[in-house]
C-alpha positions in Angstrom: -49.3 61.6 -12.1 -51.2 64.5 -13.3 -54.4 62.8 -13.8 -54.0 60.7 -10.3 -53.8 64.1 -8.4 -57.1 65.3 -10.2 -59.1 62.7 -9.7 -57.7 63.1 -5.9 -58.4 66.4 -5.6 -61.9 66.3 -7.4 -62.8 63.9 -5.2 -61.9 66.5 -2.2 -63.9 68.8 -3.5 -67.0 66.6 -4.0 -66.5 65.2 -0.3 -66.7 68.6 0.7 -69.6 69.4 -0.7 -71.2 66.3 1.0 -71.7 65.0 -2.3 -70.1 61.2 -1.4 -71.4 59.2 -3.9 -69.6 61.5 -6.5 -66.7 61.6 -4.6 -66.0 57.9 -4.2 -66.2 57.4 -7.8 -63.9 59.8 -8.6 -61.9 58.0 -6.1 -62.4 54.8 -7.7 -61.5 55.8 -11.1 -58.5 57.1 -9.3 -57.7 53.4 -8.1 -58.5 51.8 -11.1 -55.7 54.7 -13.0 -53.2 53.5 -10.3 -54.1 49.7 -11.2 -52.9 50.6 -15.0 -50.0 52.0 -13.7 -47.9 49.8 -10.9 -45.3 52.4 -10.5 -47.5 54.5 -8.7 -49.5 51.9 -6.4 -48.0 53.6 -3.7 -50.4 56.1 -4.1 -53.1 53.7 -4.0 -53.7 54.2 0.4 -54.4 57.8 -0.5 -57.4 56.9 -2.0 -58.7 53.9 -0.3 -58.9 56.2 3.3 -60.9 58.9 1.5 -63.3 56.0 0.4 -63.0 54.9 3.6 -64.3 58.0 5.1 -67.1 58.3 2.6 -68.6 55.0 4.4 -67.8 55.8 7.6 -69.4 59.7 7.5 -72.4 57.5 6.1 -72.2 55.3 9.2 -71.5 52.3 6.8 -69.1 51.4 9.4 -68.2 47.3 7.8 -67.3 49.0 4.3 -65.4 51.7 6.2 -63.4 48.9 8.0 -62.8 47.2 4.5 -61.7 49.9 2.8 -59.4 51.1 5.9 -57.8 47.8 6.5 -56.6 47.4 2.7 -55.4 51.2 2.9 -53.0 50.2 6.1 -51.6 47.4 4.2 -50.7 49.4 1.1 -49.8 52.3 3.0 -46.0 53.6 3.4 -46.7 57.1 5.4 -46.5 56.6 9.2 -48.8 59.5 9.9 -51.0 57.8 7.5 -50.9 54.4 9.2 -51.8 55.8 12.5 -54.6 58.0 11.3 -55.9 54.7 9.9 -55.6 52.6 13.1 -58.0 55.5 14.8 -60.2 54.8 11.9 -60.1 50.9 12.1 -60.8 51.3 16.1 -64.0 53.7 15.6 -65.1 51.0 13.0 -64.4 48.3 15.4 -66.6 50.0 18.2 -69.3 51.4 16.3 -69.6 47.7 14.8 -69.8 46.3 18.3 -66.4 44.9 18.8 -64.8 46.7 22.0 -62.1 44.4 22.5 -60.4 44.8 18.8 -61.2 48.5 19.4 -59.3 48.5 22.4 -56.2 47.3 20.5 -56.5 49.6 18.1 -56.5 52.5 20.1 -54.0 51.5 22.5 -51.4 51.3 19.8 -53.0 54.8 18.9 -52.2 56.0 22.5 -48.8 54.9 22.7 -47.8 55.6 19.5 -49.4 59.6 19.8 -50.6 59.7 23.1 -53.8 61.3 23.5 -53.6 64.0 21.2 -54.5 61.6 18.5 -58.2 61.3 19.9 -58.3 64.9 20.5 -60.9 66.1 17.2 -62.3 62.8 17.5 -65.8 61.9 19.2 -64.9 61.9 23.0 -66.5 58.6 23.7 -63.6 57.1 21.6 -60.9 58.2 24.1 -63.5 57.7 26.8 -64.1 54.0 27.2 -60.0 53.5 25.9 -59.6 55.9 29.4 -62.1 53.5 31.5 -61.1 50.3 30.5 -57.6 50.8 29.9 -55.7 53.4 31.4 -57.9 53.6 34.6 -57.6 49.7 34.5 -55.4 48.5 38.2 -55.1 45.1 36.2 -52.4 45.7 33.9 -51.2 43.6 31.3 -48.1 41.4 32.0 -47.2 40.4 28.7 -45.4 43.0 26.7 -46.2 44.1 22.9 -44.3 42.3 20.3 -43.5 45.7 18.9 -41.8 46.2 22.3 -38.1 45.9 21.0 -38.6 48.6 18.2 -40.4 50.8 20.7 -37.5 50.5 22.8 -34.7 51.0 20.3 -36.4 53.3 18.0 -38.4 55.7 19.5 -38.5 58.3 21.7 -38.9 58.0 25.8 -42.4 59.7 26.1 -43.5 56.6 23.9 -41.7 54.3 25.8 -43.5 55.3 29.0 -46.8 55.4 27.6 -46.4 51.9 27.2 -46.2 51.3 31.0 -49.3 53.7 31.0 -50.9 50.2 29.7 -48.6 47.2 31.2 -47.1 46.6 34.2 -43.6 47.9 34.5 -42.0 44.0 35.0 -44.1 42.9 32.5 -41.8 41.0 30.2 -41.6 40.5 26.3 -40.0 36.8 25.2 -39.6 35.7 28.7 -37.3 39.1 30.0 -38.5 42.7 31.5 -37.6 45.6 30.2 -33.9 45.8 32.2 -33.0 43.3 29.6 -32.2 46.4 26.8 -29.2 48.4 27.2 -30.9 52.1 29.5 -29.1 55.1 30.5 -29.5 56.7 34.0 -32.5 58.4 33.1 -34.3 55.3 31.9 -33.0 53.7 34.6 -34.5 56.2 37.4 -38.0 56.0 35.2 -38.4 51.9 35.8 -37.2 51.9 39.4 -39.1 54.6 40.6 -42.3 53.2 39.3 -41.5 50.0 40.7 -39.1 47.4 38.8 -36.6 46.1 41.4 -33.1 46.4 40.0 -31.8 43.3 42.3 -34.5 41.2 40.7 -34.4 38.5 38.1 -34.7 40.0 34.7 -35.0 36.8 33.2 -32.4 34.4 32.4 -31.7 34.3 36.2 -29.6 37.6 35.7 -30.4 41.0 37.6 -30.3 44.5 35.7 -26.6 44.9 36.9 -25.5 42.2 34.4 -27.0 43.8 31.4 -26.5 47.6 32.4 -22.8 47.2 32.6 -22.5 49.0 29.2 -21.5 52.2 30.6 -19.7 52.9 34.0 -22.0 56.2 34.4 -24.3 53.4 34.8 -22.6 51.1 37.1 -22.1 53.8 39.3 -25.4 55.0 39.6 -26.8 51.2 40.7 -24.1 50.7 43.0 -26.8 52.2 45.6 -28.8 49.9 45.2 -26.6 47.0 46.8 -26.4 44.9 43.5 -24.2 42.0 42.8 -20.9 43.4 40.7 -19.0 40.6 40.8 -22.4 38.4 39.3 -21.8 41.0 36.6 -18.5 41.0 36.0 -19.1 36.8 35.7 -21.7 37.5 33.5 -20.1 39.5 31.3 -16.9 37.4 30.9 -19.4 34.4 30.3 -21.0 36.9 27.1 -17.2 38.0 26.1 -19.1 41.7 26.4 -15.5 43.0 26.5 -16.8 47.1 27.2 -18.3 46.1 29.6 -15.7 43.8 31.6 -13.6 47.1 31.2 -16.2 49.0 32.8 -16.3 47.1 35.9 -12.9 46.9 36.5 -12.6 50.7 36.0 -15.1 50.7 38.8 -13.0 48.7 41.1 -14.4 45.1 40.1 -11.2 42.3 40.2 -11.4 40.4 36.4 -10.6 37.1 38.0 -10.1 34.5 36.0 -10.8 35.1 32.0 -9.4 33.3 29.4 -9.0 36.8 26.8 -8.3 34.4 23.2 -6.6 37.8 21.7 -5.8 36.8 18.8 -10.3 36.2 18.1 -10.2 39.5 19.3 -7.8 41.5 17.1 -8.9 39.6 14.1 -12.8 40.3 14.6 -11.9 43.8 16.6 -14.6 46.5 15.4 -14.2 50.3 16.0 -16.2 50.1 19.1 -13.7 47.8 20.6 -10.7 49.1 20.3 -10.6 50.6 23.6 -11.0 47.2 25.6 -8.7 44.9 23.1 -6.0 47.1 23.9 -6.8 46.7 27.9 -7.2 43.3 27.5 -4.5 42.6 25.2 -2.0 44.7 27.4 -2.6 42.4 30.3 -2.0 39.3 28.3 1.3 40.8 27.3 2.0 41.3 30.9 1.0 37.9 32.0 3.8 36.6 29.3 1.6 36.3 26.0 4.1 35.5 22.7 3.0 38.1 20.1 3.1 36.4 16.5 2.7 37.6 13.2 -0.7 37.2 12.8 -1.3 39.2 15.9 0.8 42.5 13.6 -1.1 41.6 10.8 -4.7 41.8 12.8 -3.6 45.3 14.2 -2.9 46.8 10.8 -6.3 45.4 9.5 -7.6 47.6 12.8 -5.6 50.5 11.7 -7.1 50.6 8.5 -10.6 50.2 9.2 -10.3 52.7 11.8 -8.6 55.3 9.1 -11.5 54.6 6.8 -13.6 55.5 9.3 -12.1 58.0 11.1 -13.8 61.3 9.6 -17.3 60.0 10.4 -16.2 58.9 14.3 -17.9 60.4 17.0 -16.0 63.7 17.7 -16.2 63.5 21.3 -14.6 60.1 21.3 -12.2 59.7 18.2 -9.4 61.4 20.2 -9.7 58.2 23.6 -9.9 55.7 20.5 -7.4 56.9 18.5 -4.8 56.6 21.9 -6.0 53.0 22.4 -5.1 52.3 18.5 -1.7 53.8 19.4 -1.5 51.3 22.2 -2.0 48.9 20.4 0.6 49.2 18.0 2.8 49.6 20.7 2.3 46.9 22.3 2.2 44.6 19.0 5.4 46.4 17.7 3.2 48.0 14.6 4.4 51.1 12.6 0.7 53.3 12.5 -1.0 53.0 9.7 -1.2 56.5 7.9 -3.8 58.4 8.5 -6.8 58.5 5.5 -6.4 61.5 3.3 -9.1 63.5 2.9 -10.4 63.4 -0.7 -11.0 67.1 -2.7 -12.2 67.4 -5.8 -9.3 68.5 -7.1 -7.2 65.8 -6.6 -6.7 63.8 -9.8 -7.3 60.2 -9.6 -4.9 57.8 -10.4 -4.2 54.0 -8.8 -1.2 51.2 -8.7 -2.7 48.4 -9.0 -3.6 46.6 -12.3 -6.3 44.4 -12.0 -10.4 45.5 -11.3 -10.3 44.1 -8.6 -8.0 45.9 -6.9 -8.7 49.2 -8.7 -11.8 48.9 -7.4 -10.4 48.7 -3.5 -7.8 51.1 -4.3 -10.4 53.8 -5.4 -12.7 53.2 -2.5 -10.0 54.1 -0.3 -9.7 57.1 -2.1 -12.7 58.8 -3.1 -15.7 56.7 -0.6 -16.1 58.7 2.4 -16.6 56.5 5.6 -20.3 57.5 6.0 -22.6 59.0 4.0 -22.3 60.1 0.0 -19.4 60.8 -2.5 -18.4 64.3 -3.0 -17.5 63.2 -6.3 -19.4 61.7 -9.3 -16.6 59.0 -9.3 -16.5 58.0 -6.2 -20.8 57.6 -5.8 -20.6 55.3 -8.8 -17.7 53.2 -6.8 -19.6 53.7 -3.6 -23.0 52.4 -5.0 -21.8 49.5 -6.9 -19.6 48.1 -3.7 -23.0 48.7 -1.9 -25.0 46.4 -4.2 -22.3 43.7 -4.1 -22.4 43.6 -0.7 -26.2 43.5 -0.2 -26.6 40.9 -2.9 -23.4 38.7 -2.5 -23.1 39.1 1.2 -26.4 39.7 2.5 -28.6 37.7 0.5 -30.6 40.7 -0.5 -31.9 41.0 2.8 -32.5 44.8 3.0 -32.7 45.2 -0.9 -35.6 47.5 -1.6 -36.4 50.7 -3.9 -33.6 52.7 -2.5 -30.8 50.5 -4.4 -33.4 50.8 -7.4 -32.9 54.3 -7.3 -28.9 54.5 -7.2 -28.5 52.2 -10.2 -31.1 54.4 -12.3 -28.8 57.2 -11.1 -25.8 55.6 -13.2 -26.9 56.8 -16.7 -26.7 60.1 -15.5 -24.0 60.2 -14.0 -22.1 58.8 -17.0 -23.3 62.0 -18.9 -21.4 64.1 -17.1 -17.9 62.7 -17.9 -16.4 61.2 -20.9 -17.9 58.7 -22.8 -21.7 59.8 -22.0 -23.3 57.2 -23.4 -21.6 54.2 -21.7 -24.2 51.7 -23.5 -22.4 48.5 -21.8 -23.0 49.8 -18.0 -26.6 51.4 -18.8 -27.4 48.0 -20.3 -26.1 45.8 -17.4 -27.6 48.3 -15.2 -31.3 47.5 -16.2 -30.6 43.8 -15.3 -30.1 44.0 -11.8 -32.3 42.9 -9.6 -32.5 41.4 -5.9 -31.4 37.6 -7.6 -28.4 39.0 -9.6 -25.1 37.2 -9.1 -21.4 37.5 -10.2 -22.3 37.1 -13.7 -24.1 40.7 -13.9 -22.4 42.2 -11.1 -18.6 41.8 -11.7 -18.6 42.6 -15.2 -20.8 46.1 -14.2 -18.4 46.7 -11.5 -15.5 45.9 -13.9 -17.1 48.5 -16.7 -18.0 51.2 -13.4 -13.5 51.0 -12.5 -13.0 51.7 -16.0 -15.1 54.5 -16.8 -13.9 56.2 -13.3 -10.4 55.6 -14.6 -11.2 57.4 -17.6 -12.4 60.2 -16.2 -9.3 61.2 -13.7 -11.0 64.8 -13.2 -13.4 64.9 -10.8 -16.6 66.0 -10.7 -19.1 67.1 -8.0 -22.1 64.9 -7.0 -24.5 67.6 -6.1 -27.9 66.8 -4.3 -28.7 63.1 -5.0 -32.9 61.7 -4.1 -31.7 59.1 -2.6 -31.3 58.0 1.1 -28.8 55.1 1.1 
């Protein structure tokens, strides 16, 4: 790493000094370093935009673009990838080709809004102004990175991208109404124009898909829609928070065939509140309660526990009364509450087999968010993570991050008995995104034992991981 970051920054100084034929071969032999060494090609972006710049202060605008479009394919750094889209643009429109231009800028604009054309030439931002933002015709068909806009960034981005389409334009058929807004969202698309009544797509108005939240219902009730379309709507989708919803705000439920027993055995946290409401008016229409009914509620009990420390403050105390509705209306003795784990509790388990150890301690020591405060229980935590992504998940968010925990195991072994746990290390180095039961069970097997024999436990400190 050393010699990367000198040929980096020698390269900086020589660009610096205008002296750009130096430079990019300093930059070169920086690339060509990184090529001898995969575990670093991450750094390989770095260099391919400072060659890229060496073309395009020469005005060799096609080389620029070359060099610029394999930098944004390498490139992990979102700052990075949008200071390269400005690039690729100006490439794009001092090579002739406004219309590519355009695109790149306008994911520029929305991204960073005009600040990200401010120490550029103005004619960039200029002719994205004239023939974009000053444009009356706008587009109609919605970016496909619409949905992540929507869900994952902030609202000034999400209006910037009305700046550009029309505000019913539609993404997959459906306008923006489709995705679940709060009030102030709401306000933003009706005051510039997106009838609420109207057909969203799918035939249904906003009303049907805004139920999530009775703030919500409230606030749209002045605009004459259709409640009982929703409500119909709603029971069609089984969107059971939102049935409850609008009968809070005076909507009848009608006719709903509530199957309670799906319910209470695939019951999540967030629906606890409207399986109990449900479930109490089954009860009261003459539902038989059966065994499997009790067993479903414990399983609810215990997943709420688990979880309990990492619920939302502001609500744990309405959920928590609904899960004591519950088992009173299933005839349920509480499960106890999850006890918080301290360091200097010793650890000890009932059961006999892995297996069960391996439960038993997660209970125990695995927080319901977030990592370990112990050594022991980050060792559990990780390898019931990696079971899960690779048995249950197919591997389909596997990526460096689980790398990193598992090279964390050695090191944690050194810190309790038996440091040199050659057995785990070993299996450790075998595990990849196509390992199965044969490498994983036997690891996870080794992990319960060594956690076993170290009953005293010991702080995780800070870990460089983000899983």
């Amino acid at each position: 790493m050393e010699n990367l970051k000198k040929y980096f920054e020698n390269g900086e100084k020589l660009f610096k000094s205008g002296k750009y034929a130096e430079a990019k071969e300093e930059w070169e032999n920086g690339i060509q370093y990184i090529k001898q060494n995969k575990t670093i090609k991450d750094q390989k972006s770095s260099f391919l935009v400072s060659i890229g710049n060496v073309y395009f202060d020469s005005k060799d605008f096609k080389n620029a673009l070359k060099n610029y479009k394999s930098a944004i394919t390498s490139s992990k750094s979102e700052s990075e990838k949008l200071y390269i889209t400005l690039r690729i643009g100006e490439c794009y429109y001092e090579n002739g080709n406004e219309k590519k231009a355009l695109e790149e800028f306008e994911t520029l604009y929305i991204y960073e809004g005009k600040k990200a054309f401010e120490n550029e030439d103005k004619k960039y931002f200029e002719i994205f102004n004239e023939k974009i933002l000053k444009n009356p015709n706008k587009k109609t068909e919605l970016r496909e990175d619409f949905r992540d806009i929507f869900y994952f960034r902030d609202f000034e981005t999400l209006k910037r991208v009305f700046d550009i389409y029309k505000i019913d334009a539609k993404y997959n058929g459906v306008n923006a109404f489709v995705y679940p807004m709060n009030v102030e969202k709401m306000k933003f698309f009706i005051e510039r124009g997106l009838d609420p009544n109207a057909d969203c797509g799918h035939t249904y108005p906003a009303i049907a898909y805004q139920s999530h939240s009775k703030e919500n219902i409230e606030f749209l009730k002045k605009y004459n829609v259709d409640l009982k379309l929703a409500m119909e709507y709603n029971k069609d989708y089984n969107n059971l928070g939102s049935i409850c919803n609008l009968m809070d705000c005076g909507v009848e439920l009608g006719e709903y065939y509530f199957c309670t027993i799906y319910w209470l055995e695939h019951c999540s946290n967030i629906d606890i509140i409207s399986v109990y409401r449900l479930s109490k008016l089954e009860i009261e229409k003459g539902l038989k309660i059966t065994q499997r009914m009790q067993d479903a509620v414990v399983k609810i009990g215990e997943r709420f526990e688990f979880y309990r420390d990492s619920f939302n403050k502001d609500e744990v105390d309405e959920y928590s009364e609904a899960l004591d509705g519950l088992y009173k209306l299933f005839d349920v003795s509480p499960v106890a509450r999850k006890e918080k784990n301290s360091l200097n509790k010793k650890i000890t388990v009932k059961s006999t087999t892995w297996q069960e150890q391996h439960t038993e301690l997660w209970k125990m020591l695995v927080p319901g968010s977030g990592k370990a405060e112990s050594v022991q229980g980050e060792m559990i935590r990780i390898i019931g993570k990696v079971l899960h992504e690779l048995l249950d998940n197919g591997a389909m968010n596997w990526n460096m991050e689980y790398r990193k925990m598992l090279n964390t195991i050695p090191e944690y072994i050194s810190r309790g008995v038996d440091t040199n746990n050659k057995d785990i290390i070993a299996l450790v180095k075998k595990v990849n995104r196509n390992s199965d039961v044969d490498v994983l069970y036997p690891l996870n097997e080794l992990i319960v034992k060594w956690v076993l024999a170290n009953p005293n436990q010991i702080a995780l400190g800070k870990v460089e991981y983000t899983l």
